[in-house]
C-alpha positions as CSV (number, residue, x, y, z in Angstrom):
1,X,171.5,14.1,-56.6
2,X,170.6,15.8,-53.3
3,X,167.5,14.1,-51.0
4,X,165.3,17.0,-52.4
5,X,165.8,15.6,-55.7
6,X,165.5,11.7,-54.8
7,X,162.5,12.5,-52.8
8,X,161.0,13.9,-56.2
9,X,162.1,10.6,-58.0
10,X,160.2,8.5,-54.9
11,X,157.0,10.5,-55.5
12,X,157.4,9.6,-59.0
13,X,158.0,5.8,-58.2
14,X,154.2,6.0,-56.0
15,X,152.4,4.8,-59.2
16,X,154.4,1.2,-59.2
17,X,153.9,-1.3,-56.8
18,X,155.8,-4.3,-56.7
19,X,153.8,-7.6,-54.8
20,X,156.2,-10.4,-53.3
21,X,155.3,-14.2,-54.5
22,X,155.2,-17.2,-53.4
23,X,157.6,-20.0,-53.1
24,X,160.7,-17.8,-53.8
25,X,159.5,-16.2,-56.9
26,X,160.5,-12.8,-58.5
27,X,158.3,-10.1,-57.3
28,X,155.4,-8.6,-59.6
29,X,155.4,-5.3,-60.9
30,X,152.0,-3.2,-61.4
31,X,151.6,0.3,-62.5
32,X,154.1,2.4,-64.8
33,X,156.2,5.4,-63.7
34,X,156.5,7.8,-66.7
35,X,160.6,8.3,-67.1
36,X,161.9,5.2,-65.2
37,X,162.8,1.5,-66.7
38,X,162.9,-1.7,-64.4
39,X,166.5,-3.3,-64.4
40,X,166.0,-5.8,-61.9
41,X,163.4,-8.4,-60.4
42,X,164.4,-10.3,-57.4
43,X,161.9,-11.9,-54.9
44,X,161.8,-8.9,-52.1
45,X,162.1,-6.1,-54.5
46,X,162.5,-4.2,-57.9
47,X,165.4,-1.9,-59.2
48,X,164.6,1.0,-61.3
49,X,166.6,3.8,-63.4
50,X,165.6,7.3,-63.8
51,X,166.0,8.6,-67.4
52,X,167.3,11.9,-65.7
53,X,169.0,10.7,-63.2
54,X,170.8,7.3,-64.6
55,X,173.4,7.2,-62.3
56,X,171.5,6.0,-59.6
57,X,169.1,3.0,-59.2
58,X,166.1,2.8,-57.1
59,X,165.6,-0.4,-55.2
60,X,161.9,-0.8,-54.3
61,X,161.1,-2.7,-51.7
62,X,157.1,-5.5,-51.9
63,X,154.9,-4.7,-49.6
64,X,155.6,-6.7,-46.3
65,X,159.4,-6.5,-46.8
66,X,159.7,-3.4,-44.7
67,X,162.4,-5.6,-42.8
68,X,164.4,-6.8,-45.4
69,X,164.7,-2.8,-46.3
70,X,165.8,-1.8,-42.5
71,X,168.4,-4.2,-42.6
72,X,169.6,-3.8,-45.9
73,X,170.0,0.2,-45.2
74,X,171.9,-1.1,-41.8
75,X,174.3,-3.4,-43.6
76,X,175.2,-0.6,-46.4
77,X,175.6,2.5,-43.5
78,X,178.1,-0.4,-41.7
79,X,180.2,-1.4,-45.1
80,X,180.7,2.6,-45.8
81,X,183.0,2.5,-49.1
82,X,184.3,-0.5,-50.8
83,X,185.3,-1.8,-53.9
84,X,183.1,-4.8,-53.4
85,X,180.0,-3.2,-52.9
86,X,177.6,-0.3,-53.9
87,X,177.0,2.9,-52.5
88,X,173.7,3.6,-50.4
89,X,172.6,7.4,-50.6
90,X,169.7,7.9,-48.7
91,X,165.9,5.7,-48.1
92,X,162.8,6.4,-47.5
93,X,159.6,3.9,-46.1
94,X,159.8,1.7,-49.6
95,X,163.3,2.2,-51.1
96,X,166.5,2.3,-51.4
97,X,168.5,5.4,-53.1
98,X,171.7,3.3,-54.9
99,X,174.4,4.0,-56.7
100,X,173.8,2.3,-60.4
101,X,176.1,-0.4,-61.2
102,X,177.1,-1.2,-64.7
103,X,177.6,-4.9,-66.0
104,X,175.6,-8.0,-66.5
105,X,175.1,-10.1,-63.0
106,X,176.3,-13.2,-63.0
107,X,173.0,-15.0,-64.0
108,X,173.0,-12.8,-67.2
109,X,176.6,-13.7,-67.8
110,X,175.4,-17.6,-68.3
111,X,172.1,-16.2,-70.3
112,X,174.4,-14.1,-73.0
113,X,177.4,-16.6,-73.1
114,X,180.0,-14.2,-71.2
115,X,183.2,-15.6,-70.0
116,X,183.2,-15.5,-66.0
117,X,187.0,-15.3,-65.0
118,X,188.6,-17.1,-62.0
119,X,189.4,-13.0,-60.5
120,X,185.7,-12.4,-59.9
121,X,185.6,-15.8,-57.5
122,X,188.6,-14.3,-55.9
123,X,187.0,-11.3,-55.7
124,X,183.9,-13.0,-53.8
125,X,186.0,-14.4,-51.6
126,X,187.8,-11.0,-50.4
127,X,184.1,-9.2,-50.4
128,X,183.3,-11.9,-47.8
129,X,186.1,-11.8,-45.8
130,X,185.9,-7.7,-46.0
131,X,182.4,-8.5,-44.4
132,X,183.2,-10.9,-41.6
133,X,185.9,-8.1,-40.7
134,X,183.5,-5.6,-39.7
135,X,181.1,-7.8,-38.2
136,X,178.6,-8.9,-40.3
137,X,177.9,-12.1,-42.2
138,X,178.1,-12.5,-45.6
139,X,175.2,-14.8,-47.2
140,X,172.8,-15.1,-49.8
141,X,175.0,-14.7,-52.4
142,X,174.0,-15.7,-55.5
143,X,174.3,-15.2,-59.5
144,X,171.5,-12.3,-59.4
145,X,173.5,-10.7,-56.9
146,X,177.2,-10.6,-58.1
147,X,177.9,-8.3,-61.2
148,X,180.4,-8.5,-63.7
149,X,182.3,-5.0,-64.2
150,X,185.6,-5.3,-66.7
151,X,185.8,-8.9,-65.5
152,X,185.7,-8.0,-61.5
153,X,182.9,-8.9,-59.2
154,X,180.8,-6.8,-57.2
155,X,177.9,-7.8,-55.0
156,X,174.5,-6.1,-54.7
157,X,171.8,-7.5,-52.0
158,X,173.1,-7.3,-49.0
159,X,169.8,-7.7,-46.7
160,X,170.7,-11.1,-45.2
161,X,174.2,-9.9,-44.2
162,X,172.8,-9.3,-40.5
163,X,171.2,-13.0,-40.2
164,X,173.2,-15.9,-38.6
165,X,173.9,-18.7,-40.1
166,X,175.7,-20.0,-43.2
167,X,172.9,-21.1,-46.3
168,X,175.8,-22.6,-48.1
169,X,174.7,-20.9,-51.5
170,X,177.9,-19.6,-52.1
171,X,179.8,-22.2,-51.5
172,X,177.7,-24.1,-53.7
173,X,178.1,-21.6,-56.2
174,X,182.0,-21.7,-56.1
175,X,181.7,-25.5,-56.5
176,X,179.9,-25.7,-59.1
177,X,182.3,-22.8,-61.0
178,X,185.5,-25.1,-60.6
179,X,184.4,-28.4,-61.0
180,X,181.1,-27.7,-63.4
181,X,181.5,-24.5,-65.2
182,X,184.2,-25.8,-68.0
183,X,181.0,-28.2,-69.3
184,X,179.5,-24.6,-70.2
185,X,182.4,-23.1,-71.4
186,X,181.4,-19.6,-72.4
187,X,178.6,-21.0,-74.5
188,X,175.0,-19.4,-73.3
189,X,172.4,-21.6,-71.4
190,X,168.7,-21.3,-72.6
191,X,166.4,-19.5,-69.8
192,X,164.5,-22.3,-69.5
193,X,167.5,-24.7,-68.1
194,X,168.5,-21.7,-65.6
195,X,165.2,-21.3,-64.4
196,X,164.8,-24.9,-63.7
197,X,167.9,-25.5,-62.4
198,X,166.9,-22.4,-59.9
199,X,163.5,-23.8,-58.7
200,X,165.4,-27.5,-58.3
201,X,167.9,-25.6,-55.8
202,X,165.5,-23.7,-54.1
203,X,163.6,-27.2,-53.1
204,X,166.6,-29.0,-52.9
205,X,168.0,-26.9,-50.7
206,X,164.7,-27.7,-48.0
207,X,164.6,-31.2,-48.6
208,X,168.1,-32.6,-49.1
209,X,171.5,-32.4,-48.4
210,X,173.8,-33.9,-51.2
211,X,174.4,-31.5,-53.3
212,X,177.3,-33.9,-55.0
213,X,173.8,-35.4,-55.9
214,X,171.9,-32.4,-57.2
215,X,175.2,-31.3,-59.7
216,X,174.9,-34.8,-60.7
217,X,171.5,-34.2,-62.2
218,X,172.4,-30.4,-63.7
219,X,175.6,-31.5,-65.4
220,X,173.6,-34.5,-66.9
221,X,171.4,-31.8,-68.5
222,X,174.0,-29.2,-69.1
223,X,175.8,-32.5,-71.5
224,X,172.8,-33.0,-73.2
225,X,172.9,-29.7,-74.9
226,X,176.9,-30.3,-75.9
């Protein structure tokens, strides 16, 4: 697809706008664009596919989150090509031109009951360190935005790789796989739980700092349903 073409798709993508929420909630989509299909909802922006051009997703930015798309374009021009991450093609004042990535995120692996193996950790681990390399810092990483391809990991989202500071969510994330994970077992968790367990983390994560504390309470729940 040359810019000529992906400008074209943008004009076609002016009938949708996507609103940011509240409270760290997934953004809301109004408006339809005739040929395109959302396949992602995250609480800056929405991802969507053109029929006619599939290999490529467009990542549309809420209003208000002009930032989060001037850094994201940054971090993607600075990574260049890796295994690790997706490929950036071009932006306009909303969006993001992306190369589409095939495979269930992590989040949808636990939804559908697919395996997650040890390699894709490992394969985290040598994203981040690929991103500390070249300056940047890798955070807000989390099971919407790794993705599961032949049972490696890729990340998408990398907005927040230009902030300071550590948010711990991987690390949590990690934690949880190794010491947690074999409760689930490839069996698939209800919606419901994950989306609880989410909005418990998000106001844990303001409020407190044991997160021994917080597993605690998920793992009590993730028993009940053995």
């Amino acid at each position: 697809m040359n810019e000529d073409q992906w400008q074209l798709a943008a004009q076609a993508l002016s009938t949708i706008t996507v609103t940011a929420q509240p409270d760290n909630e997934p953004v809301v989509i109004t408006g339809i664009a005739e040929g395109f299909r959302c396949i992602g909802v995250g609480t800056d922006a929405a991802v969507f596919q053109s029929e006619n051009f599939p290999e490529y997703a467009f990542k549309v930015y809420a209003e208000g989150k002009k930032d989060k798309l001037e850094a994201e374009a940054k971090v993607y021009e600075q990574i260049g090509q890796s295994v690790y991450f997706s490929t950036c093609y071009g932006r306009d004042e909303r969006m993001l031109v992306l190369k589409f990535e095939q495979g269930p995120t992590l989040f949808d692996c636990l939804l559908q009951g697919v395996y997650v193996p040890e390699q894709a950790i490992v394969d985290v681990e040598k994203a981040r360190d690929y991103i500390r390399e070249i300056g940047l810092n890798p955070r807000d990483i989390h099971l919407k935005n790794i993705i599961l391809q032949d049972g490696r990991a890729k990340l998408l989202d990398v907005s927040e790789y230009i902030k300071p500071g550590n948010d711990f969510r991987w690390e949590h994330l990690k934690k949880a796989y190794h010491e947690y994970y074999p409760i689930i077992d490839g069996k698939p968790v209800p919606f419901w739980l994950l989306d609880t367990i989410r909005k418990w983390y998000h106001h844990w994560n303001r409020y407190s700092a044991n997160f021994e504390e917080f597993m605690r309470i998920v793992s009590k729940q993730l028993n009940y349903r053995k």
